[in-house]
Residue frames relative to the residue before (quaternion, step in Angstrom):
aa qw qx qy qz dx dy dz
X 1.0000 0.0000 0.0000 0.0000 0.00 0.00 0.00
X 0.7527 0.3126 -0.2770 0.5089 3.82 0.77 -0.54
X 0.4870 0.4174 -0.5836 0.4980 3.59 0.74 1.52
X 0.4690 0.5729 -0.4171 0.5271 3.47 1.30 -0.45
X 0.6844 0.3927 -0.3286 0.5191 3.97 -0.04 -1.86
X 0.7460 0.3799 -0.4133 0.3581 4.06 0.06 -0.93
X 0.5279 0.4547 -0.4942 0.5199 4.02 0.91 -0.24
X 0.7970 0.3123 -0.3780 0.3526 3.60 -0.21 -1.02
X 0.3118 0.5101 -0.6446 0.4766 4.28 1.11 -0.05
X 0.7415 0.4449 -0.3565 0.3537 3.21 -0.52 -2.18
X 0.6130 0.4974 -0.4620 0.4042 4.04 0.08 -0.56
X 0.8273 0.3850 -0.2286 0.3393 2.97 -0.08 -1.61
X 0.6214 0.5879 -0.3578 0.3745 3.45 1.31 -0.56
X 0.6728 0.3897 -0.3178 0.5426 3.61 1.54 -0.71
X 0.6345 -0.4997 0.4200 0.4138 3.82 0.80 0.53
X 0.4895 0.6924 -0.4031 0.3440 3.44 0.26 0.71
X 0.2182 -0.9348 0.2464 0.1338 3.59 0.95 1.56
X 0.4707 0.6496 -0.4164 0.4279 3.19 2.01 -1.08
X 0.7711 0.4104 -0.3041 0.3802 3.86 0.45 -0.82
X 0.5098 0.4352 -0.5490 0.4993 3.62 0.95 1.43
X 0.4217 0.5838 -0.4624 0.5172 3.68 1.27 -0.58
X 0.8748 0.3383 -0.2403 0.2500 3.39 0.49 -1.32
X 0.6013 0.5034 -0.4079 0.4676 3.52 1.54 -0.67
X 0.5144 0.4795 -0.4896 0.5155 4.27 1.14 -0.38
X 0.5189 0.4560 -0.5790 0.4330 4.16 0.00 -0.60
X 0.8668 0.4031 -0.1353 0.2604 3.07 -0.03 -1.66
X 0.7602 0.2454 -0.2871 0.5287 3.63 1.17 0.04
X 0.2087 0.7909 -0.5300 0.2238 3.56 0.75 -0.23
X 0.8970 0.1190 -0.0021 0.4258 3.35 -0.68 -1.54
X 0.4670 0.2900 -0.6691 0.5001 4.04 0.76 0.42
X 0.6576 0.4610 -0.5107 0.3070 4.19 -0.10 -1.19
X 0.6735 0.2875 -0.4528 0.5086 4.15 0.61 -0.31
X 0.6176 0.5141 -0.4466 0.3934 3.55 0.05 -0.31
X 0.5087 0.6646 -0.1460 0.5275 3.44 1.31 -0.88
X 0.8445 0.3548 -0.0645 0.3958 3.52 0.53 -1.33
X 0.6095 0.5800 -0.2936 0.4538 3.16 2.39 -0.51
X 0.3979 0.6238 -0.5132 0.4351 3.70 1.82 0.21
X 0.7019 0.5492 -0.2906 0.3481 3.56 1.03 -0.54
X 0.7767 0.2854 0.0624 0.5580 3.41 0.49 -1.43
X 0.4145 -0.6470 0.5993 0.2246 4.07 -1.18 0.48
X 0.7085 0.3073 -0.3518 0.5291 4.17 0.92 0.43
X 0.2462 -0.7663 0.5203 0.2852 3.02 -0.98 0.85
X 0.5570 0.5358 -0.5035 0.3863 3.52 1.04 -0.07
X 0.2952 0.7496 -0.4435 0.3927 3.93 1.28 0.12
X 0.6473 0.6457 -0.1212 0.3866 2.18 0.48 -2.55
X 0.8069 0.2476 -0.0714 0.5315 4.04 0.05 -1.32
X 0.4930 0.5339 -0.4358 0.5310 3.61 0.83 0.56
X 0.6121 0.5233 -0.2442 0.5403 3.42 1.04 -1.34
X 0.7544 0.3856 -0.2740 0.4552 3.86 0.47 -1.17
X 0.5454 0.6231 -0.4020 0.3908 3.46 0.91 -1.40
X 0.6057 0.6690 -0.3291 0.2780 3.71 0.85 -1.91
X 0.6503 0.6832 -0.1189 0.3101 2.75 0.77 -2.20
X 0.7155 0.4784 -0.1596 0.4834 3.57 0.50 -1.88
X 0.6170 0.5496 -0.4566 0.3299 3.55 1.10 -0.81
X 0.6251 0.6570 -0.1352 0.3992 3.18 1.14 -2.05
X 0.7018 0.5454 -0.2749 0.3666 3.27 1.00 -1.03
X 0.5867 0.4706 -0.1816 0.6335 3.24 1.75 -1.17
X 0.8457 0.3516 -0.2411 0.3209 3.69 0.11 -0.38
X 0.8288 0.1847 -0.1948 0.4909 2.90 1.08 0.07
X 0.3637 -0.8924 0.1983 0.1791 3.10 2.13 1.35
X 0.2858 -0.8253 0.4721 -0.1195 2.79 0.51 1.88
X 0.6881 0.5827 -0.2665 0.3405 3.18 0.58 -1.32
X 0.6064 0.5261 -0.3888 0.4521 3.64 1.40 -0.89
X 0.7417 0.4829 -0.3070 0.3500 3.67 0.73 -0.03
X 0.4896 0.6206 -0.2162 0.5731 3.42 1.82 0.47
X 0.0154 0.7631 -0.6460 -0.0156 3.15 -0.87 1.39
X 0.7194 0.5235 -0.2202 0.3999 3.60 -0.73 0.67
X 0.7426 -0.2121 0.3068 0.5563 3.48 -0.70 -1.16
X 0.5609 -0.6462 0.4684 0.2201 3.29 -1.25 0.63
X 0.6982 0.5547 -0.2106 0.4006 3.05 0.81 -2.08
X 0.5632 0.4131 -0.5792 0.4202 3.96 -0.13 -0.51
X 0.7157 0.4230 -0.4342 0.3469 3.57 -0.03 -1.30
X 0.5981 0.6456 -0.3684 0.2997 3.60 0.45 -1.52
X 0.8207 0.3523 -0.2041 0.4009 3.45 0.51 -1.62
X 0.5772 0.5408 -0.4150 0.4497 3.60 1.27 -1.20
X 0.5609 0.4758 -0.5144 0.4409 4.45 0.57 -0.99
X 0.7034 0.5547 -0.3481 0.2764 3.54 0.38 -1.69
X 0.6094 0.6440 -0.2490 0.3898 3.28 1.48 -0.76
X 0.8681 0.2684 -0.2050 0.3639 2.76 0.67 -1.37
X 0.3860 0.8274 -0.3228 0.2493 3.39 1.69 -0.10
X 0.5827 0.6827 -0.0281 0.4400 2.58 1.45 -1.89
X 0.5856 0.5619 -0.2864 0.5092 3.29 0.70 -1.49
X 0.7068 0.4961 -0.2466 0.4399 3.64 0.09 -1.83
X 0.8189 0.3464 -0.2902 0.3540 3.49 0.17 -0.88
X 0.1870 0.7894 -0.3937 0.4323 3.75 1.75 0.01
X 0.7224 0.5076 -0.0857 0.4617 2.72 0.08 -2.59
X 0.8929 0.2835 -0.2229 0.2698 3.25 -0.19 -0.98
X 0.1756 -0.9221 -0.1666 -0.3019 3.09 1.63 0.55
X 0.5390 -0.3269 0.6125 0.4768 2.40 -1.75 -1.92
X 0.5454 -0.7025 0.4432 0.1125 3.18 -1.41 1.03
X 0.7255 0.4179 -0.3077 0.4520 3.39 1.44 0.31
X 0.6489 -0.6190 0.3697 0.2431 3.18 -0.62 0.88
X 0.1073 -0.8988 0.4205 0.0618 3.62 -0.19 0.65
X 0.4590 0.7904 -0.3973 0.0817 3.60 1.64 -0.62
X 0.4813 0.4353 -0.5885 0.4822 4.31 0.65 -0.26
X 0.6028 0.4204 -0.5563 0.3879 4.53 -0.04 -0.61
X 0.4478 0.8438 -0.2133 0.2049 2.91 0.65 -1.58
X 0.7792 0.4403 0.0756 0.4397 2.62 0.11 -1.86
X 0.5410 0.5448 -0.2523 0.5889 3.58 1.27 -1.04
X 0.7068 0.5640 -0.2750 0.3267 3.36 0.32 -1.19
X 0.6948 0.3749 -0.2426 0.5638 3.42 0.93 -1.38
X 0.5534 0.5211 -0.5222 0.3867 3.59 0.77 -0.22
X 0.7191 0.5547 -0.1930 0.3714 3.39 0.51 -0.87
X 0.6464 0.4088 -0.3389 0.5480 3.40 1.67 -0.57
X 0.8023 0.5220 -0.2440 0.1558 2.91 0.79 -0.30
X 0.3458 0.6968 -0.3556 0.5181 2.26 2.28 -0.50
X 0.8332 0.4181 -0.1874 0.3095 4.08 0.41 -1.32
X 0.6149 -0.5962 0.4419 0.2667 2.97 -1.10 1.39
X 0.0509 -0.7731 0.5982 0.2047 3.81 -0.49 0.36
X 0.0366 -0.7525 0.6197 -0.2200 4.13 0.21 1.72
X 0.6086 -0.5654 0.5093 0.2249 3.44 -1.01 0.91
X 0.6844 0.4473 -0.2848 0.5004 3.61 0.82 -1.22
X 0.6746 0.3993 -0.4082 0.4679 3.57 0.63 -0.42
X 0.6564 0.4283 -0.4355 0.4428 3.85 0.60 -1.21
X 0.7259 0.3733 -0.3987 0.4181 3.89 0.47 -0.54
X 0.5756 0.5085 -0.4784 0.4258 3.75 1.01 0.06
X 0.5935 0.4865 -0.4110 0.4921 3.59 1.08 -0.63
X 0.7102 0.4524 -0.4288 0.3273 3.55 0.32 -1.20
X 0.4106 0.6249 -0.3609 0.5573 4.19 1.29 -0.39
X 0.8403 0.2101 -0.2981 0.4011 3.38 -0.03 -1.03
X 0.5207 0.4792 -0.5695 0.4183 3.90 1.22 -0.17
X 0.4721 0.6019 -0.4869 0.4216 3.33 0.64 -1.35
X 0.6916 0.5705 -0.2883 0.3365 3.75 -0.26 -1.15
X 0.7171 0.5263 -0.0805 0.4498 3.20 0.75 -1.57
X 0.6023 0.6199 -0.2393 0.4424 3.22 1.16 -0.91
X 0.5465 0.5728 -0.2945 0.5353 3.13 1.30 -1.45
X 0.8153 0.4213 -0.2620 0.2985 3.61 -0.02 -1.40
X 0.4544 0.7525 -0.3505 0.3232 3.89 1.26 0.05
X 0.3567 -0.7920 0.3255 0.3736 3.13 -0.05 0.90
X 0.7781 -0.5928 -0.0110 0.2076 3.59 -0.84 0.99
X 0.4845 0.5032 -0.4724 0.5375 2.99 1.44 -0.70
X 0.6716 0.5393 -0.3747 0.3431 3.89 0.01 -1.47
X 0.5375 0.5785 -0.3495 0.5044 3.69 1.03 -0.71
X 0.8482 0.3058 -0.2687 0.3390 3.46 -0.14 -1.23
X 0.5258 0.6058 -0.3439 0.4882 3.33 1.61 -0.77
X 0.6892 0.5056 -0.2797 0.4372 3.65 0.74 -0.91
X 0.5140 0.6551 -0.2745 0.4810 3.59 1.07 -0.71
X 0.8784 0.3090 -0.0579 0.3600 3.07 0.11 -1.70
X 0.3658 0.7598 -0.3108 0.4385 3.11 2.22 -0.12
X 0.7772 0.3965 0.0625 0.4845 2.54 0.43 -2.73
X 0.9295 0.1957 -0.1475 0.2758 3.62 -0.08 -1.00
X 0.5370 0.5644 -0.2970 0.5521 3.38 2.00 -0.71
X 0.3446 -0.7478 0.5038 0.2611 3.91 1.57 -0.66
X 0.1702 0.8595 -0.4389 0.1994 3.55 0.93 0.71
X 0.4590 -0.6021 0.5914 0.2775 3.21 -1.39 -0.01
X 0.4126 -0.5662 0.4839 0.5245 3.92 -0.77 -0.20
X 0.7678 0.4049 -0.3401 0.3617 3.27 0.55 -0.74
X 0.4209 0.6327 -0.3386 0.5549 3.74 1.01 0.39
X 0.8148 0.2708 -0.2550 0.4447 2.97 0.56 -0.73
X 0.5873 0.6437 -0.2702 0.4096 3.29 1.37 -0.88
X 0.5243 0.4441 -0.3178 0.6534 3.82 1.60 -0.72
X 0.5606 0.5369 -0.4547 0.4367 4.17 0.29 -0.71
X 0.7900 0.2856 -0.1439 0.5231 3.41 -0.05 -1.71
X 0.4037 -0.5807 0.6424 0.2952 4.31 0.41 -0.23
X 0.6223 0.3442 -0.4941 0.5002 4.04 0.21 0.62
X 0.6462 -0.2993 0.5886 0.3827 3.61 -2.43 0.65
X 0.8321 -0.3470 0.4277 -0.0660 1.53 -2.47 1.43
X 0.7699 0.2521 -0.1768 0.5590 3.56 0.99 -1.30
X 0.3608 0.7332 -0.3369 0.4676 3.65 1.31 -0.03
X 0.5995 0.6210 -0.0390 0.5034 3.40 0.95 -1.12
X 0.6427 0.5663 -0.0539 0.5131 3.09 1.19 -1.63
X 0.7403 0.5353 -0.1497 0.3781 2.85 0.44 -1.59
X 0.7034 0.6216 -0.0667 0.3383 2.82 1.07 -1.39
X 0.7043 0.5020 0.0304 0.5010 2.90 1.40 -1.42
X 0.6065 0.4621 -0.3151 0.5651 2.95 1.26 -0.57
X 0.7196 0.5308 -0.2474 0.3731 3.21 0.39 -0.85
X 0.5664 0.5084 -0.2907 0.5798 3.69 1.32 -0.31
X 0.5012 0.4639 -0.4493 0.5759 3.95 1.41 -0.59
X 0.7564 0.3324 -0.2708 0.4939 4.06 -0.06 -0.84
X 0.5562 0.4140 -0.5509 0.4645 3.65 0.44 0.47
X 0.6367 0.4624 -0.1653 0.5945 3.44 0.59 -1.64
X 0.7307 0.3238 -0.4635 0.3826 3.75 -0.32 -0.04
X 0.5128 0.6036 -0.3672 0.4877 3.71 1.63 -0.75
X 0.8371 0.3175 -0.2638 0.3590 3.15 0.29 -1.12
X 0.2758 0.6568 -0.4392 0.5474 3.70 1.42 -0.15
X 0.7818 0.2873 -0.2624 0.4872 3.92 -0.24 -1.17
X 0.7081 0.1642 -0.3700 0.5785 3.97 0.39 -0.12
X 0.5620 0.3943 -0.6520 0.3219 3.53 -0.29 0.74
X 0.3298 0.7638 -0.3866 0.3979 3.63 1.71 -0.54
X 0.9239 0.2526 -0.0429 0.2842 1.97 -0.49 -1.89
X 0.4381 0.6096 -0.4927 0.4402 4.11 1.60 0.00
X 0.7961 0.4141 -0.1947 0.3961 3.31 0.81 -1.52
X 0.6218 0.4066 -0.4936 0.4521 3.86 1.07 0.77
X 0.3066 0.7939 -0.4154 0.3212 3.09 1.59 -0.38
């Protein structure tokens, strides 16, 4: 993967735009999936990343990068996220915090791991119990509305919710023990 990230730098550095089409294909959905360890929305979650990619393009970030892409990508997404938390919620969070950046920092951010995690959410996803699955799907990957989906499947609005939410706290559990296996 970091001969792939060092072609698309080298692109974007010679002005070649197709190779942002390609570095967003290719990071989108681990950097929101990524960003949902942070925040309880996943449409946050892709606000935060969406934000990022702009900035990155517009104010050609990319010329200031030597190497791999990903560290930077995932460590901004981090900390972006983080900030917007804070800003928020009125309580102060800095002993989690703290934990947190231990933990990024402790982890290696390697393609082979972020695509071994994204396999094992992928995985996880599968294992949800169905309604929450399809509700999550049609959430996350079909880009739904609640209420779309809520007319699709024939159940409320907070149903949906319910649902959905609950498939974020499965998948965010199981996100923290695949972590933690893979710092292990």
């Amino acid at each position: 993967m970091g001969s792939k990230d060092l072609k698309i730098l080298e692109n974007l550095k010679n002005g070649d735009a197709s190779a942002y089409k390609e570095l967003f294909d290719e990071y989108y959905m681990p950097l929101s999936i990524y960003a949902l360890k942070y925040c309880d929305s996943f449409q946050l979650a892709e606000d935060i990343v969406q934000d990022l990619f702009v900035k990155f393009w517009d104010e050609k970030l990319y010329m200031k990068l030597e190497g791999v892409i990903s560290p930077y990508l995932f460590r901004s997404v981090k900390n972006n996220t983080l900030q917007i938390v804070r800003k928020q919620t009125k309580y102060r969070f800095e002993e989690i915090e703290d934990q947190v950046n231990k933990l990024i920092a402790d982890e290696k951010l390697d393609m082979t791991a972020i695509e071994d995690r994204k396999k094992k959410l992928l995985k996880e996803v599968e294992l949800l119990p169905e309604k929450s699955k399809e509700v999550f799907k049609a959430i996350v990957l079909e880009n739904m509305k609640y209420k779309e989906v809520a007319e699709q499947f024939s159940i409320s609005v907070n149903t949906v919710k319910t649902h959905y939410s609950r498939a974020l706290k499965q998948l965010r559990n199981s996100l923290d023990v695949i972590i933690m296996l893979l710092l292990v």
